[in-house]
Backbone as JSON, one array per atom type, in Angstrom:
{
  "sequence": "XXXXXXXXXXXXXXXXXXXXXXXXXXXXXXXXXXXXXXXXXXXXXXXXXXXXXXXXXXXXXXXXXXXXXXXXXXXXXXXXXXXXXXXXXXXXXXXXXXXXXXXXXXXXXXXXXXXXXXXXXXXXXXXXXXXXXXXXXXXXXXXXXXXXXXXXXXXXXXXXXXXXXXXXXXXXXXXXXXXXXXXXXXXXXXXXXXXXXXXXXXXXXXXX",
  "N": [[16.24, 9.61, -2.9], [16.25, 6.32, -1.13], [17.4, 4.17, -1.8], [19.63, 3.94, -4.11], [18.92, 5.06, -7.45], [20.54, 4.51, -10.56], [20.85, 5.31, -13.79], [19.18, 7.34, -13.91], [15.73, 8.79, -15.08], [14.7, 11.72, -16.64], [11.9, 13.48, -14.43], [8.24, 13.19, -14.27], [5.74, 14.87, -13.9], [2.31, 14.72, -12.02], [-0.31, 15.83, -10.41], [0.58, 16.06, -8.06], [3.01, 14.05, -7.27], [5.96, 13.13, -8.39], [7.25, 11.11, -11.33], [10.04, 8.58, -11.33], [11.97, 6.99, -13.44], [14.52, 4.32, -13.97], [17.45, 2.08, -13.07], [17.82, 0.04, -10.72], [17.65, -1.7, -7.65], [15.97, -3.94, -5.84], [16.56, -4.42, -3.47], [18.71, -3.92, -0.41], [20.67, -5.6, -1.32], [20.79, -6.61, -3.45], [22.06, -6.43, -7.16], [21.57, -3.57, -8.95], [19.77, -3.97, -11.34], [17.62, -3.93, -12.3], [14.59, -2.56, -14.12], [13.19, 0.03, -12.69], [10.65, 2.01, -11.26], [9.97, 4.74, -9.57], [7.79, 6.84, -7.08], [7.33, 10.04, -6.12], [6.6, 12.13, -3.69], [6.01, 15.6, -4.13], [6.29, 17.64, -3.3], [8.05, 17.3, -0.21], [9.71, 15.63, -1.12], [9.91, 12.99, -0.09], [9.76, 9.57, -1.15], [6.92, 7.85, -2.28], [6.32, 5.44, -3.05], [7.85, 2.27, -5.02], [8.57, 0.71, -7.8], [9.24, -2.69, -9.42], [9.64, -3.06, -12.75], [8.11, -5.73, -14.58], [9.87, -7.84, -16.34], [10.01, -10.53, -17.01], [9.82, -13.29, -19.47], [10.66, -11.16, -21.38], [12.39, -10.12, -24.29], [15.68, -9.3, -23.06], [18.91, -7.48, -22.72], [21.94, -9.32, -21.96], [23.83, -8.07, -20.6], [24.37, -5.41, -18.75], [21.37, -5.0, -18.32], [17.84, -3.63, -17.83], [16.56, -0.3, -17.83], [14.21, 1.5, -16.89], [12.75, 4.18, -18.95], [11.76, 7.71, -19.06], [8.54, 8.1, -17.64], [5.64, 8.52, -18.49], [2.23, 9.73, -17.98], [-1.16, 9.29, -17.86], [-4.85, 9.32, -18.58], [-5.31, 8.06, -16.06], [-3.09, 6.3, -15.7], [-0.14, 4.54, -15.76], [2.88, 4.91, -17.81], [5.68, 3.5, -19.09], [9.0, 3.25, -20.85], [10.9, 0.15, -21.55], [14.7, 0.32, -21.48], [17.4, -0.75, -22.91], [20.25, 0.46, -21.1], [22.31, 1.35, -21.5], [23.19, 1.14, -24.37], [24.33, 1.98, -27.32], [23.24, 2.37, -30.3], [20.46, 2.39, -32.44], [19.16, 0.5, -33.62], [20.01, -1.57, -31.05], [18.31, 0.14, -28.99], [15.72, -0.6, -30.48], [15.43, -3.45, -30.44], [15.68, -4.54, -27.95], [13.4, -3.0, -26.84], [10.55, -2.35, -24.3], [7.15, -1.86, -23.53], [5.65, -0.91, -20.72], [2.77, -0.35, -18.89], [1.13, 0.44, -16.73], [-1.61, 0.55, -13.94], [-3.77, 1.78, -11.36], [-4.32, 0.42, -7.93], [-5.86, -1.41, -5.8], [-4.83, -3.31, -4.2], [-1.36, -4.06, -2.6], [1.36, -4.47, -4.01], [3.22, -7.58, -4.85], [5.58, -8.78, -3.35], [7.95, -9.28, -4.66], [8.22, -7.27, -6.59], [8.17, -4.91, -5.06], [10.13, -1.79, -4.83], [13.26, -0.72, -3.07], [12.02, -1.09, -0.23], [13.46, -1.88, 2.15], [15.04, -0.54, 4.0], [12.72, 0.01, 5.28], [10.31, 0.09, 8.07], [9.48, -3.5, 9.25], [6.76, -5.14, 8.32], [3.91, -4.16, 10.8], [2.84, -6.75, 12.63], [-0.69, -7.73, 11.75], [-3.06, -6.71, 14.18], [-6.28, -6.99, 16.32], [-8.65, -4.66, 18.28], [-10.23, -2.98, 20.47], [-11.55, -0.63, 21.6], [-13.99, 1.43, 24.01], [-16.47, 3.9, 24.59], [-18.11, 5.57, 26.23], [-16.86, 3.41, 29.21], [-17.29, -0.04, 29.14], [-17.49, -1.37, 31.5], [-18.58, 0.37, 33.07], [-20.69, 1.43, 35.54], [-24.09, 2.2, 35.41], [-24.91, 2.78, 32.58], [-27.21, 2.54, 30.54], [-30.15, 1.86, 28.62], [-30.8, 2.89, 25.48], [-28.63, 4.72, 25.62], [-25.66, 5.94, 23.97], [-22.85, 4.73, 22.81], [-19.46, 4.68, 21.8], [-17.29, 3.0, 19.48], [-13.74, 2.04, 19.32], [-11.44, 1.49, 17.01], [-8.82, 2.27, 16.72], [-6.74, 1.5, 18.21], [-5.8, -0.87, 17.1], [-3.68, -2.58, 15.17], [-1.26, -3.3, 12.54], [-0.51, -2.89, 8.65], [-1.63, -0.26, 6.51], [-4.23, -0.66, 7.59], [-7.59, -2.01, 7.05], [-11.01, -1.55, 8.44], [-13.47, -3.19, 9.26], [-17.3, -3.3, 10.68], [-19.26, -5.55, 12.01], [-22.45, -5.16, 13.71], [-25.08, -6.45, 15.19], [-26.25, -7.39, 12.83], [-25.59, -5.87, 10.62], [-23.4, -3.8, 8.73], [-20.56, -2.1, 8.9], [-18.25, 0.57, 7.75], [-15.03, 1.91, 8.35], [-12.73, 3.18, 11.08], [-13.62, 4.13, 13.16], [-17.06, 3.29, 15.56], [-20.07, 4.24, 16.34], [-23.28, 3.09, 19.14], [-25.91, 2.39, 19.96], [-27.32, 1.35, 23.21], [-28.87, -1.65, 23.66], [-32.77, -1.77, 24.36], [-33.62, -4.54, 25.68], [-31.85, -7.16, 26.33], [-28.7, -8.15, 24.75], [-26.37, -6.51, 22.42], [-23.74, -7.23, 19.89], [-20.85, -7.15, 18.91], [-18.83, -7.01, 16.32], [-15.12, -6.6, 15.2], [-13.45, -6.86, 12.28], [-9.91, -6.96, 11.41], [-7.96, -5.93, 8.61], [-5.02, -6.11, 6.79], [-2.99, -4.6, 4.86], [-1.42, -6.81, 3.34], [-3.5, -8.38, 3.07], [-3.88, -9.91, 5.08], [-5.93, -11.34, 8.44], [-7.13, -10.04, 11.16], [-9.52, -10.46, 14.09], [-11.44, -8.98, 16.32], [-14.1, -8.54, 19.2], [-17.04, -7.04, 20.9], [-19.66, -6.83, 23.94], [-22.51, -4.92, 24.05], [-24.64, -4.12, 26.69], [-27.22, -2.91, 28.69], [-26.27, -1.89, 32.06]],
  "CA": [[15.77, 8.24, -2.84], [16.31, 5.93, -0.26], [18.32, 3.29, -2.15], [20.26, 4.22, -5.66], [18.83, 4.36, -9.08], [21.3, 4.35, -11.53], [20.54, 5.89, -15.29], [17.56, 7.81, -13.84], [15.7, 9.66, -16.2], [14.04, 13.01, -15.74], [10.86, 13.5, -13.94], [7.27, 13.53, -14.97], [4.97, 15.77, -12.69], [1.1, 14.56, -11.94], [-1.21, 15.53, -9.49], [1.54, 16.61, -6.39], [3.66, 13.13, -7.76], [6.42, 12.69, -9.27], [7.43, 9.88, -11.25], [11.05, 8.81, -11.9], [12.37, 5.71, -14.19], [15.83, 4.5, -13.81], [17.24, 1.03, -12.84], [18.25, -0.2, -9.21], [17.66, -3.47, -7.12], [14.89, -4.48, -5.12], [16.59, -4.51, -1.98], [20.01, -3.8, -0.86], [21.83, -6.98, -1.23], [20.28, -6.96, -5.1], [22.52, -5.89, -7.66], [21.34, -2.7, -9.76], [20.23, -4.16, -13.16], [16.23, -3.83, -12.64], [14.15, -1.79, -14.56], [12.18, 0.24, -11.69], [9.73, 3.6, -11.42], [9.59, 5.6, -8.07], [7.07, 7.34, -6.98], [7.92, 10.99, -4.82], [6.01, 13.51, -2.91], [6.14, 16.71, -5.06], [6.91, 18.87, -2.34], [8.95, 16.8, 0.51], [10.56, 14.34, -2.19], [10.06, 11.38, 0.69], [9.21, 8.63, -1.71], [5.73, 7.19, -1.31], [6.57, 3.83, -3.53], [8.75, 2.2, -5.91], [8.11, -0.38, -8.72], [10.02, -3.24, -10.06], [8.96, -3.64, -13.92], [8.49, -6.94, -14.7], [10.18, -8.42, -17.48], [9.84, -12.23, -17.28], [9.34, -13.34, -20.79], [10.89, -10.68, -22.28], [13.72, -10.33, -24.24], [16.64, -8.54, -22.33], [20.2, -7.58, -22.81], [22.76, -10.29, -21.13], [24.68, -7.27, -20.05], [23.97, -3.97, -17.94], [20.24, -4.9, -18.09], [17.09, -2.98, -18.75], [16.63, 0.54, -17.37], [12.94, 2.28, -17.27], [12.63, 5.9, -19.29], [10.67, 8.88, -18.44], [7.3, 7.52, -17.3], [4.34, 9.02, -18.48], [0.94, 9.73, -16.85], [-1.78, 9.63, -18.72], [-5.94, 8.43, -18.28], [-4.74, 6.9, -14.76], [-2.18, 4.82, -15.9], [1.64, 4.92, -16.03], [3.52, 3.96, -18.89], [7.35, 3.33, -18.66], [9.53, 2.19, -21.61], [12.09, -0.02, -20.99], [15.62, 0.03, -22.93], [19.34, -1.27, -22.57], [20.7, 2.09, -20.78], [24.06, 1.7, -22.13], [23.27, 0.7, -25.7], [24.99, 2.88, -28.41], [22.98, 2.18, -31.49], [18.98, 2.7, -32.18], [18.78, -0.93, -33.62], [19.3, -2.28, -30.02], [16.78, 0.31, -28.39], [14.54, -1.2, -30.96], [15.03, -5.05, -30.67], [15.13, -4.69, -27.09], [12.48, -1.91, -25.77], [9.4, -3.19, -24.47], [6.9, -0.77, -22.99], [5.1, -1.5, -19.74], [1.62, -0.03, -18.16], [1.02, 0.58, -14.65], [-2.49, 0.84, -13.5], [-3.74, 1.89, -9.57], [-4.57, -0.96, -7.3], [-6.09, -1.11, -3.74], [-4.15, -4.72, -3.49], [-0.33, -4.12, -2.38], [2.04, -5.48, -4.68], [3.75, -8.8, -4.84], [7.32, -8.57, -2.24], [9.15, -9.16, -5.84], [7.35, -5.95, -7.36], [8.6, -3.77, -4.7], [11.07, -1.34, -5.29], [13.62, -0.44, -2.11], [11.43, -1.37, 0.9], [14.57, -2.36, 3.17], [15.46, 0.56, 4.62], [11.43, 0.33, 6.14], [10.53, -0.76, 9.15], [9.2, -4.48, 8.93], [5.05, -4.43, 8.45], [3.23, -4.59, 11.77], [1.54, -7.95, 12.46], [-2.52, -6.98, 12.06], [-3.99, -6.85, 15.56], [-8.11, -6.28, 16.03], [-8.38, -4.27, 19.2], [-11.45, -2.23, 20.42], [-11.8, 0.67, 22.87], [-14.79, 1.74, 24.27], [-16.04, 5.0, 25.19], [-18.05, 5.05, 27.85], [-16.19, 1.67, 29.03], [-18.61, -1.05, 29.43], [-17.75, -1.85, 32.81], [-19.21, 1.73, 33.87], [-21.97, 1.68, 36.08], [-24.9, 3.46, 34.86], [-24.93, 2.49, 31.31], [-28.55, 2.89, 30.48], [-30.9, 1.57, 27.72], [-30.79, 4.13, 24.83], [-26.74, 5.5, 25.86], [-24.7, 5.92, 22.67], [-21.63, 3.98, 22.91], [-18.32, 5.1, 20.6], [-16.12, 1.76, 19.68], [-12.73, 2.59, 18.38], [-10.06, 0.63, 16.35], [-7.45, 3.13, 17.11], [-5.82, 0.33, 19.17], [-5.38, -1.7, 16.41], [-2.16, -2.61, 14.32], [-1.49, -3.48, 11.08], [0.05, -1.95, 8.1], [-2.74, -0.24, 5.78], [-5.21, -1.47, 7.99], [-8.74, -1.57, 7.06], [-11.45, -1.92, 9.45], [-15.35, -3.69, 9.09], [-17.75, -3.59, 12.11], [-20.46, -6.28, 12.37], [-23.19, -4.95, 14.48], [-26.15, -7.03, 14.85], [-26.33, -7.58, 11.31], [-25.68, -4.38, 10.23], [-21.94, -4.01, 8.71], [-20.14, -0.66, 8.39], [-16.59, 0.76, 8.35], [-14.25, 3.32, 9.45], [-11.67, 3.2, 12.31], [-14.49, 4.12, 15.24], [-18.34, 3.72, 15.02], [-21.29, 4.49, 17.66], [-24.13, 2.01, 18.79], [-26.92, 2.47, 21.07], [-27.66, 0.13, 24.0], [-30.88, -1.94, 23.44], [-33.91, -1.9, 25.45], [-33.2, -5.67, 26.31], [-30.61, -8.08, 25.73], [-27.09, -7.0, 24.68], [-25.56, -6.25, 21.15], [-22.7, -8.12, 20.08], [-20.03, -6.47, 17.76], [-17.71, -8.18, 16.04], [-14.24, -6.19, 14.09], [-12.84, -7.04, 11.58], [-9.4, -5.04, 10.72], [-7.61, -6.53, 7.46], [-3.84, -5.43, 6.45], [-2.29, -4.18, 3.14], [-1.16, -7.91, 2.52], [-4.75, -9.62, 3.2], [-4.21, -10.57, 6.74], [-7.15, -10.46, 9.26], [-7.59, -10.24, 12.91], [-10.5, -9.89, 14.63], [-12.23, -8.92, 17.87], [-15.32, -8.36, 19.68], [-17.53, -6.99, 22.27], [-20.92, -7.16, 23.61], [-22.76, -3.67, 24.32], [-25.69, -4.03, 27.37], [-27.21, -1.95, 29.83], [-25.61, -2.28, 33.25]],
  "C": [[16.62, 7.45, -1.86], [17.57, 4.66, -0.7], [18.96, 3.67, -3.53], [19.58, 3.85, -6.31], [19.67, 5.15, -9.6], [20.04, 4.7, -12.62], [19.19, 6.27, -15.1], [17.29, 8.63, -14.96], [14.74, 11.3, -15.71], [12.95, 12.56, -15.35], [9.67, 13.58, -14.54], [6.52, 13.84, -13.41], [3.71, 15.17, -13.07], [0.76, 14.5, -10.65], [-0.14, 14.83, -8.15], [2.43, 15.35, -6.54], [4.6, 13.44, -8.59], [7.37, 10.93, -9.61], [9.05, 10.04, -12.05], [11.08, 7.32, -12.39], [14.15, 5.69, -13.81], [15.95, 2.61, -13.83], [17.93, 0.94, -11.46], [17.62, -1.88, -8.78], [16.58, -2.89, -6.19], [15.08, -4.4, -3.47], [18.39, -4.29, -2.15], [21.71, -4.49, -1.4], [21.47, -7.28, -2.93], [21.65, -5.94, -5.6], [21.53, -5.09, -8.59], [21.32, -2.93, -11.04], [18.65, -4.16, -13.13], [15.46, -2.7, -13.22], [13.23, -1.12, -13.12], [11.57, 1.94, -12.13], [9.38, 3.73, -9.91], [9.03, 7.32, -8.23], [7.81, 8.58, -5.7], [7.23, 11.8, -4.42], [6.41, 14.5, -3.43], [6.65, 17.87, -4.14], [7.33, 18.42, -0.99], [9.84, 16.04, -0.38], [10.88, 13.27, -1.61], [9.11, 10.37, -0.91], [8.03, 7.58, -1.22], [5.87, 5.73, -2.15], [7.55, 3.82, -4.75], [7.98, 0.66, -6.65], [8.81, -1.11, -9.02], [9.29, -3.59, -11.58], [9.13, -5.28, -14.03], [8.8, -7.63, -16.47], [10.85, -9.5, -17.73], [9.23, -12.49, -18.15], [9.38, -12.5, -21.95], [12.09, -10.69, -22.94], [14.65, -9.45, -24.03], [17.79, -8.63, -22.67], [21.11, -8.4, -22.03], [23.75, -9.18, -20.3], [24.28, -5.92, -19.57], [22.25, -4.08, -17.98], [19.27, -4.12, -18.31], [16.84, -1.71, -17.41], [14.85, 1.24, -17.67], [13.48, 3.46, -17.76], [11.41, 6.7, -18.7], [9.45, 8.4, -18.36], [6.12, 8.85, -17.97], [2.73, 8.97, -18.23], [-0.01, 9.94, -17.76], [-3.49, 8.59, -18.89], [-5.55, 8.2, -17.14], [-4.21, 6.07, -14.56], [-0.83, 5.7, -15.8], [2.14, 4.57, -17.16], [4.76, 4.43, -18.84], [8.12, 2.49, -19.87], [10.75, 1.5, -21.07], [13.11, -0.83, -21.85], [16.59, -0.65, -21.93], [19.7, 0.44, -22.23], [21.95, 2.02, -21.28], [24.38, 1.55, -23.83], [23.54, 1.99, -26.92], [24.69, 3.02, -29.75], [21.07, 2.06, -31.26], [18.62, 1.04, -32.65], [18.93, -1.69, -32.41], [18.38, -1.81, -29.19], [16.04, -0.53, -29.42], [14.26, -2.32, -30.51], [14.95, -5.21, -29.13], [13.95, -4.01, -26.13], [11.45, -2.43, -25.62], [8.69, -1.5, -23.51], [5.91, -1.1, -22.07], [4.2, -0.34, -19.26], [1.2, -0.27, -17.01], [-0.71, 1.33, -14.77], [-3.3, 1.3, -11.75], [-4.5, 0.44, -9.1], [-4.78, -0.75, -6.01], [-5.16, -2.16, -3.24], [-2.46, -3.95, -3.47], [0.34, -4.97, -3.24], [2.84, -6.29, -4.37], [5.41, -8.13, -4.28], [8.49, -8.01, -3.83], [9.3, -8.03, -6.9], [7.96, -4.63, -6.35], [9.9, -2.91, -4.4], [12.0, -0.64, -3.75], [12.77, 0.28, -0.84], [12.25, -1.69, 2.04], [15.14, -1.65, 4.2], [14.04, 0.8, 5.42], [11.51, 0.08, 6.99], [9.45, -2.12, 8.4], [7.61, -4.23, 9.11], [5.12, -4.97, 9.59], [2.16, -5.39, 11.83], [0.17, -7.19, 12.61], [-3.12, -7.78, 13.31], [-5.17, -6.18, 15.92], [-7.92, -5.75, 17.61], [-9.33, -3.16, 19.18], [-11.33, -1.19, 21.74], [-13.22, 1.32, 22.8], [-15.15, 3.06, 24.87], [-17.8, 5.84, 25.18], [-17.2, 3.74, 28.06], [-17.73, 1.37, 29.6], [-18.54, -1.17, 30.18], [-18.44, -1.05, 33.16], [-20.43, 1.61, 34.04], [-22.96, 2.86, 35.35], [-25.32, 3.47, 33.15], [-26.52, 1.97, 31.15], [-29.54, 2.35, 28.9], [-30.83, 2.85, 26.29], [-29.61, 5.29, 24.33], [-26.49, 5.42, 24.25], [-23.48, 5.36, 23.17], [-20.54, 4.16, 21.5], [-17.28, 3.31, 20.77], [-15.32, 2.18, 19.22], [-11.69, 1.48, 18.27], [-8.94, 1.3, 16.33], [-6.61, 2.75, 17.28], [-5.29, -0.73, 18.5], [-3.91, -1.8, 15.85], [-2.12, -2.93, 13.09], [-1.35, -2.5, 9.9], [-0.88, -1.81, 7.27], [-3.62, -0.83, 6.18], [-6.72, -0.95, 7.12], [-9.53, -1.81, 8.02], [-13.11, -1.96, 8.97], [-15.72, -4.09, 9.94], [-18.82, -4.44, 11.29], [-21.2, -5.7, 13.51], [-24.57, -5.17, 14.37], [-27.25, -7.02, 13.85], [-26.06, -6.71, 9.81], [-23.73, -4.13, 9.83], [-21.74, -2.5, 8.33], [-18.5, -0.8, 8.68], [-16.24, 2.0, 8.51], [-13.54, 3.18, 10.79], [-12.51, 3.43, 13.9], [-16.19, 4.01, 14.15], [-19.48, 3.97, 16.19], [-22.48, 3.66, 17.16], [-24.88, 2.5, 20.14], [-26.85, 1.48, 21.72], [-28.84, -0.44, 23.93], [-31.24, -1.9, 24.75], [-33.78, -3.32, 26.27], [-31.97, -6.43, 25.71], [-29.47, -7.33, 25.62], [-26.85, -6.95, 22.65], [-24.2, -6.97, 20.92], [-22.16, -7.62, 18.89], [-18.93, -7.18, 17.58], [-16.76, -7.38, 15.12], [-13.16, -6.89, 13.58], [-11.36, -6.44, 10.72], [-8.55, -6.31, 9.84], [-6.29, -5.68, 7.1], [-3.67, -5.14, 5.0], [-2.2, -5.42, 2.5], [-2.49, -8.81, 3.18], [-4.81, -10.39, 4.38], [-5.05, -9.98, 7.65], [-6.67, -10.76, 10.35], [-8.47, -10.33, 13.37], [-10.84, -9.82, 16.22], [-13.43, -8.38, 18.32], [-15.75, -7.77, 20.89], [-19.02, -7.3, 22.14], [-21.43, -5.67, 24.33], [-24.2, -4.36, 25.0], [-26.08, -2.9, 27.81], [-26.96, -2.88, 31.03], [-26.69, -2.45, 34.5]]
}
């Protein structure tokens, strides 16, 4: 792992994942008293995410803080208890353990949710950006041609990408469009980041 957890606990294996509990900080200038769960690649052990539990409104130890246990996988959820890791008696696991549920999410979690991101590189602003292929300037471009657009060129971390094409919406990173018989076509993309930021850009597809 990329930043320390402290009082990790063993592993739970699912579906080429594993998940570890422990506690550590958020970033590296945090002190090590958060309950967190990191996520690892089962066979590189690069970590594909980390969690901060949240336990605002619960009640917590004033001292050494709350530590996640062995996570378990189960339906498509996570579940993670979380004790006092240093506590020496089963009456304070009791009065303090709370037990927290993790569900999947297409949305990116909240900055304060994520578990040693610092060591990343910083996300890449989302930039809409189209490539053509034939290019449009190219002589010869004919009524009927197929035309490839591609978002390749784009930026943006977890991008997504939604074409407008005269009225017609699709997605996917490239898409192909015929040239009409008259007039031109006018495409409009849309590419959207992990944290909900858009860009967009456009062309217009004729014959030459």
């Amino acid at each position: 792992m990329d930043l320390q957890v402290i009082h990790a606990s063993s592993a739970t294996a699912a579906d080429g994942t594993l998940y570890v509990g422990g506690q550590g900080a958020r970033d590296a200038g945090d002190a090590a008293e958060r309950p967190v769960v990191v996520a690892l690649d089962a066979a590189s052990g690069e970590r594909r995410w980390g969690y901060v539990l949240d336990d605002d409104g619960l009640e917590v130890v004033d001292h050494g803080g709350m530590a996640a246990e062995t996570p378990v996988v189960a339906e498509g959820r996570l579940y993670a208890a979380t004790v006092p890791p240093t506590a020496s008696t089963n009456d304070v696991y009791t009065a303090y353990g709370n037990l927290h549920v993790l569900a999947g999410s297409e949305e990116r979690p909240p900055a304060e949710r994520r578990f040693g991101e610092s060591d990343r590189p910083e996300d890449e602003p989302v930039s809409a950006c189209i490539e053509t292929d034939p290019s449009l300037d190219a002589c010869g471009l004919d009524a009927g041609d197929a035309v490839e657009l591609d978002a390749g060129c784009s930026s943006g971390t977890d991008p997504e990408f939604v074409w407008e094409a005269g009225g017609d919406e699709k997605r996917g990173e490239s898409i192909v469009v015929t040239v009409p018989e008259c007039g031109n076509l006018s495409v409009t993309l849309t590419v959207t980041d992990g944290d909900g930021d858009t860009d967009t850009a456009s062309v217009v597809v004729s014959a030459n």
